[in-house]
C-alpha positions in Angstrom: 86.6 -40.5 -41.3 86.6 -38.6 -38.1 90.1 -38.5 -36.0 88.7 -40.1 -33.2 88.2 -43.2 -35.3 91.2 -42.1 -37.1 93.1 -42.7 -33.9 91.1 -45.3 -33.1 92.4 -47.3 -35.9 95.8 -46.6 -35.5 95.8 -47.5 -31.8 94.6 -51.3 -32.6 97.1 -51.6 -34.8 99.5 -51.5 -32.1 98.5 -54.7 -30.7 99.3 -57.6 -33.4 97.2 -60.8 -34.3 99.9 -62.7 -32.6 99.4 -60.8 -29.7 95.4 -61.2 -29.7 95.5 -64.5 -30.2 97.7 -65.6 -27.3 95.9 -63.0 -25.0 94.2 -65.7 -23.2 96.0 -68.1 -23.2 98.6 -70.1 -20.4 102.0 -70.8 -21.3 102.7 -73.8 -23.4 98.7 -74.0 -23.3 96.7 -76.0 -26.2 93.8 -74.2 -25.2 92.0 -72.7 -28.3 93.1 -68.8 -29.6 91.1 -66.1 -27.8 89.6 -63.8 -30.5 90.1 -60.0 -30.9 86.5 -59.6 -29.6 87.2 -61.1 -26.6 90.6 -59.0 -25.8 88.7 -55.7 -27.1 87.5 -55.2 -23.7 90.6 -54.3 -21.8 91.7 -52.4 -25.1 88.5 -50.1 -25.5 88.9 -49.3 -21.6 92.5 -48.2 -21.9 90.8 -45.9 -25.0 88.3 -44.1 -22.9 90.5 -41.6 -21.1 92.7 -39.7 -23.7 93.9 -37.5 -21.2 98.0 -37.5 -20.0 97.7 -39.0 -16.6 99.5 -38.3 -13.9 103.1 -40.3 -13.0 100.9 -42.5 -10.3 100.5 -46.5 -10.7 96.2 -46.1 -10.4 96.3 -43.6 -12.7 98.2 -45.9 -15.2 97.3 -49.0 -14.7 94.3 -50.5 -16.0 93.0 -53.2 -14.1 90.2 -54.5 -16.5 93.1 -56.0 -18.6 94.1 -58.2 -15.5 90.7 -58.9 -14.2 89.5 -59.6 -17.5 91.6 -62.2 -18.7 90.9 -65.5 -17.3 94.5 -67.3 -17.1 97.0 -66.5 -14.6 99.6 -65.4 -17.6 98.7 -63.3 -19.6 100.9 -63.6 -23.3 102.8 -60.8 -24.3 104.3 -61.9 -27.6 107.5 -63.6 -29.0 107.2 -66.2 -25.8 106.9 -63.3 -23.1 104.2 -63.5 -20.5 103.8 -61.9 -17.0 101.5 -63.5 -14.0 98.1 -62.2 -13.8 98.3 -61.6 -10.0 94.5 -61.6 -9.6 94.4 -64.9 -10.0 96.5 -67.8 -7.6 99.0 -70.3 -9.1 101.6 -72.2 -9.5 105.2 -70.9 -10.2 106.8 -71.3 -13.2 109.1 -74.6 -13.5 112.4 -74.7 -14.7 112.1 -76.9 -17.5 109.9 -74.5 -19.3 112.5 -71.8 -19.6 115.9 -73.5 -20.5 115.9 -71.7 -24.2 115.3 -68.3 -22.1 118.0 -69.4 -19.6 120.6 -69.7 -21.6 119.9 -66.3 -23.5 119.7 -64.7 -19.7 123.5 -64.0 -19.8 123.8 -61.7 -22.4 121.0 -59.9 -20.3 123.2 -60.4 -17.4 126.1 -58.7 -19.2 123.9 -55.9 -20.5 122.6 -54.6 -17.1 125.8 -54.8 -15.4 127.8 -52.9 -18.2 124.8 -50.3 -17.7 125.8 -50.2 -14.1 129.3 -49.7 -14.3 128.6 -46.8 -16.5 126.8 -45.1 -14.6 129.3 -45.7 -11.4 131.6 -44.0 -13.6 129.2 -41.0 -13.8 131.4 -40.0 -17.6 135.0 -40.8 -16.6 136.2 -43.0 -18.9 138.4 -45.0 -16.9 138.6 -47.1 -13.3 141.5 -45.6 -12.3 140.1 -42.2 -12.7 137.7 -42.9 -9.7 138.0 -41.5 -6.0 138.3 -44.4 -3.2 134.3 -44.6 -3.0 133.4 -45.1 -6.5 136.2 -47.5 -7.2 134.4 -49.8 -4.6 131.7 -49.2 -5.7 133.2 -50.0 -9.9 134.8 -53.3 -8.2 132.5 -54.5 -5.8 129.8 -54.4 -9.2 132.5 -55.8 -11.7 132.5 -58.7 -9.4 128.7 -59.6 -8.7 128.1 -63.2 -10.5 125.1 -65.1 -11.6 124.3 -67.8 -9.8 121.4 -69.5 -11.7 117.8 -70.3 -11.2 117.0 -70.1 -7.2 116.0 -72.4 -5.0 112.1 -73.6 -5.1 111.9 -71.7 -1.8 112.4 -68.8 -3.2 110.1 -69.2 -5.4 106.5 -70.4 -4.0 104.2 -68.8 -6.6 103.4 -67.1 -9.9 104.9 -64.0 -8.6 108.4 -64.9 -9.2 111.2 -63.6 -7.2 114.9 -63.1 -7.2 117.4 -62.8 -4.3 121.4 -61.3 -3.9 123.2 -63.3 -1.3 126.7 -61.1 -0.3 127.9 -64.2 1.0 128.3 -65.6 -2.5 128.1 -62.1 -4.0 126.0 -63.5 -6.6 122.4 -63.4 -6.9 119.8 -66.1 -8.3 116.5 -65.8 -10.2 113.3 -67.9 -10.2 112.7 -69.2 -13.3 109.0 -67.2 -13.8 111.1 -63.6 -14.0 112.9 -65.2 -17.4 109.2 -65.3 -19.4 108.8 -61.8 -18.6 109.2 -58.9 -21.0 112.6 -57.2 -21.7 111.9 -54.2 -19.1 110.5 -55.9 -16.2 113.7 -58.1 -16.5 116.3 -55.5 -16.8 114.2 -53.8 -13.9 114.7 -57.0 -11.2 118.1 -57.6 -12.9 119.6 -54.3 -11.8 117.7 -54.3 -8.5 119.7 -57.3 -7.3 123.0 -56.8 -8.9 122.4 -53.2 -7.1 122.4 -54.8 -4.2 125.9 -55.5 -3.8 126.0 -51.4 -3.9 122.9 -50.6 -1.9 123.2 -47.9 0.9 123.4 -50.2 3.8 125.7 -53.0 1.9 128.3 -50.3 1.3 128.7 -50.0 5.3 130.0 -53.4 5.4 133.6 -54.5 3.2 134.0 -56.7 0.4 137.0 -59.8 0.8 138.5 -62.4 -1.2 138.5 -66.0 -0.2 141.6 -67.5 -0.4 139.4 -70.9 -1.9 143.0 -72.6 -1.5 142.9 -72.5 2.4 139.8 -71.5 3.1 138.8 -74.1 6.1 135.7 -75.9 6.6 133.3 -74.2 9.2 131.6 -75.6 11.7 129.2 -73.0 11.4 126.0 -72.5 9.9 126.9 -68.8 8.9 126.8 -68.5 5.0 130.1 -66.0 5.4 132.1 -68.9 6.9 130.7 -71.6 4.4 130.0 -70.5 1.3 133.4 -71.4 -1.3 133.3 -68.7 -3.9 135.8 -66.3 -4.9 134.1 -63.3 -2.9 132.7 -61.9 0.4 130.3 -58.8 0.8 129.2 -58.2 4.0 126.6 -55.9 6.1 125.7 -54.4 8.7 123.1 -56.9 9.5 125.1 -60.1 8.9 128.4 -58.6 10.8 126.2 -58.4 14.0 124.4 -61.9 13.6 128.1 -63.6 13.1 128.5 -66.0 16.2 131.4 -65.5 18.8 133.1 -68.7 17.9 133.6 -67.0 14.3 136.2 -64.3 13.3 136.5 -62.1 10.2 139.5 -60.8 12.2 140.7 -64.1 12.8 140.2 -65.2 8.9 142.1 -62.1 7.9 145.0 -62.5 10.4 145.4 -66.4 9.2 145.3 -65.5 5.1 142.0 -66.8 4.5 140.7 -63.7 4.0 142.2 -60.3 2.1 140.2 -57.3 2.4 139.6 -55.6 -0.9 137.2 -52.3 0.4 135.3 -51.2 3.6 132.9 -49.7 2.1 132.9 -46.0 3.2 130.9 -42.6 5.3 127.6 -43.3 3.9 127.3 -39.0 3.3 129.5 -40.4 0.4 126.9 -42.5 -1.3 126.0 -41.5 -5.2 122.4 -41.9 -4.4 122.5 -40.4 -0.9 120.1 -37.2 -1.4 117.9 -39.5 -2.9 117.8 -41.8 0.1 117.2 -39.0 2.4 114.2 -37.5 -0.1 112.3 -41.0 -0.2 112.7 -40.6 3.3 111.1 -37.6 4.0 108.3 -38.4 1.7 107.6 -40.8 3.5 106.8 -38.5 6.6 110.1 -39.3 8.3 113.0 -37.2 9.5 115.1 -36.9 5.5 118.5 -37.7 8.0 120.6 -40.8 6.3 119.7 -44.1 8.4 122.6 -45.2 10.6 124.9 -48.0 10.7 122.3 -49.1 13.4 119.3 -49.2 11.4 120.8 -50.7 8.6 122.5 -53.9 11.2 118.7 -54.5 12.8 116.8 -53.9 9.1 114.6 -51.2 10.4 115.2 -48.9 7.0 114.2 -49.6 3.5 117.0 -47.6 2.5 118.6 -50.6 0.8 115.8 -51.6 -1.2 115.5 -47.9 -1.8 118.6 -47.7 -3.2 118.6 -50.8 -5.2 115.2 -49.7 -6.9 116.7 -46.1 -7.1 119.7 -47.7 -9.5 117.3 -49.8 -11.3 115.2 -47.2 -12.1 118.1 -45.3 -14.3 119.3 -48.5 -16.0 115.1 -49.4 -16.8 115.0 -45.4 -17.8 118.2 -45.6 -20.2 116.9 -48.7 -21.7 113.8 -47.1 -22.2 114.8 -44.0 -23.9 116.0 -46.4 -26.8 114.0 -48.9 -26.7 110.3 -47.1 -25.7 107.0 -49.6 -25.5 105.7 -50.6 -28.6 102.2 -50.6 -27.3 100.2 -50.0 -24.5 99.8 -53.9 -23.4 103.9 -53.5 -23.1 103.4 -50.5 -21.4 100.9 -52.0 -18.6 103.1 -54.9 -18.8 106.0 -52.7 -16.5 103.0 -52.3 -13.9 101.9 -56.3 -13.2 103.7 -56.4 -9.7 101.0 -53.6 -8.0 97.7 -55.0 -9.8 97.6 -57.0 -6.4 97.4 -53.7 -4.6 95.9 -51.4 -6.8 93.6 -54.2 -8.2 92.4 -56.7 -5.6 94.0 -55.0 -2.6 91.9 -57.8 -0.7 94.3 -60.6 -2.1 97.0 -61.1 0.6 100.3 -60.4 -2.0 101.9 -63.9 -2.6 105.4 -62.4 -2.7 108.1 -64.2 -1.0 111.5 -63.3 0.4 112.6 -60.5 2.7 113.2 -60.6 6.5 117.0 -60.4 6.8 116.9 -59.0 2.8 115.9 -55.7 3.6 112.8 -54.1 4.2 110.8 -53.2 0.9 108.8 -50.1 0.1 105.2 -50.8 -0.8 104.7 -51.7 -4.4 102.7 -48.6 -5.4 105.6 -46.3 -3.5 108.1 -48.4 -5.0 106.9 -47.4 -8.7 105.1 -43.8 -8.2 107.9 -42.5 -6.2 111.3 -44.3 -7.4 110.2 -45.5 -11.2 108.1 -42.7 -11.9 110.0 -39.9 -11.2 112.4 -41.1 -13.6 112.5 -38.6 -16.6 113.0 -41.4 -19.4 110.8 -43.4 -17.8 108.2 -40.5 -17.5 108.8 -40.1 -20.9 108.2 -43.8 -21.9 104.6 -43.4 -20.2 103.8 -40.2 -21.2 102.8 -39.1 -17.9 103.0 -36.0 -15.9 105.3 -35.7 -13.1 104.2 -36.0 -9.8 104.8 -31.9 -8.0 106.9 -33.7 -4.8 108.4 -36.3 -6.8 112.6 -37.3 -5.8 113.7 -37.1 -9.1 116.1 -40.8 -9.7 118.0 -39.2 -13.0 
């Protein structure tokens, strides 16, 4: 037997019969079991180049096994799916992840605890921290789940999750809970990053006295929202109306400032920021207060995904993809751009949330230049890459 048939071989084996036979087919469907002749298609493609590729999404990502498959989820395995964005369709619906919902907290638990260790960048304690990184330690030991987000938030099969400082808790839609371990540790530590993001660590972090805290007349989500904590930004301090008052809360016990965040030349990932920055053919100077209060920098999404990158990485290193579909399963959020550019993306959110990066710069140059992540794809770093260790 030759070795490339050899290889051949051992490659298919990677991809069980469960996995075959759910290939094509929709979540929950009754639809009859695709057979392995009808998957071999996207399989043999991803066989054809045997060459390391470089750390880049299009060099990666193999679109055939998208634009092949003819329902808008494609199955992963064990339950897991992710949305085949070449094709439109509905979101998923609540009821058809309550087993997944309530196994979501242990998830929950998992990425935060990652988080905090890596805010303690190897001191063993909280109390060994300087001024910054304590806020930093508190402001993430704090950050709650909030459950499964509004159907606003979450208008199609590219599901969506959101961090509202307000509440200092974030929400998921229910289509992010079917996906595969990595891509949810990956949005998972994106949004609980963003109570730590560049720009949110401008603003401070409060406690509500929920005992007095009055009734607003206002429509302002600071002045309304009843839970235990307060994280605010640089964006939502300037849109606060006259008739309300941090100030005001503070002087009458409502509120009790717990950080103000700090000099932004002070942030963990700040070289980072500045590097993404200059990659992107701007000046590589930290955005301002400014910037950050009219949402003019994607330094806070930069951030977010820069954080989520090194939990996603450290997973990786002891967990690595069991087989290539896992693999191309990290990349199903760019098939839109990379495979049918000419599909307007169906992603939902932003505006006040930040400004994103696009979806190719937000892998390539953030996830990909992670070394355990590199590693995982067994890819060749990009020359100009900002390393995210």
């Amino acid at each position: 037997m030759s070795k490339a048939i050899y290889f051949h071989l051992i490659f298919l084996s990677l991809f069980t019969s469960e996995t075959f036979a759910n290939f094509n087919c929709e979540i929950e469907s009754t639809a009859p079991e695709a057979t392995v002749r009808e998957a071999q298609l996207p399989v043999d493609q991803l066989l054809r180049s045997r060459e390391r590729p470089t750390c880049k999404t299009n060099q990666i990502l193999n679109c055939a096994l998208f634009e092949n498959s003819p329902t808008p989820f494609i199955q992963l395995g064990n339950g897991k799916s992710i949305p085949n964005l070449t094709l439109s369709a509905p979101p998923v619906q609540e009821d058809q992840v309550q087993p997944e919902l309530i196994k979501f907290q242990e998830t929950f638990e998992e990425v935060k605890n990652s988080l905090l260790e890596l805010i303690l960048a190897g001191k063993s304690r909280r109390e060994d921290l300087d001024p910054y990184r304590l806020a930093l330690y508190d402001r993430m030991n704090t950050v709650s789940f909030n459950g499964l987000a509004p159907d606003g938030l979450c208008r199609s099969s590219r599901p969506n999750a959101k961090y509202n400082g307000a509440a200092h808790s974030f929400v998921i839609c229910p289509g992010f809970l079917k996906v595969d371990k990595v891509n949810l540790i990956r949005v998972v530590a994106h949004e609980l990053s963003h109570s730590i993001d560049f720009c949110t660590m401008m603003g401070s972090m409060y406690e509500r006295n929920l005992s007095t805290f009055p009734k607003s007349a206002s429509y302002d989500p600071y002045f309304t929202t009843r839970s235990p904590y307060l994280v605010t930004t640089p964006s939502g301090e300037a849109a606060i109306s006259p008739a309300d008052s941090l100030n005001l809360y503070i002087q009458q016990g409502h509120l009790k400032i717990l950080d103000n965040g700090g000099d932004p030349k002070l942030y963990p990932l700040a070289s980072s920021v500045s590097c993404l920055k200059k990659l992107k053919g701007e000046t590589d100077i930290l955005p301002s207060r400014e910037e950050c209060a009219l949402n003019t920098t994607s330094a806070s999404e930069d951030s977010a995904d820069i954080w989520s990158a090194r939990v996603v990485g450290k997973y990786l290193k002891d967990h690595p993809f069991q087989n290539e579909l896992e693999r191309q399963a990290f990349f199903f959020e760019a098939v839109q751009t990379i495979c049918k550019p000419q599909i307007k993306s169906m992603k939902t959110g932003g505006g006040a949330a930040g400004v994103h990066s696009s979806d190719t710069f937000r892998i390539d140059e953030i996830f990909l230049s992670n070394p355990d992540i590199q590693s995982a794809m067994g890819c060749e770093p990009l020359p100009h890459s900002c390393e995210v260790r």
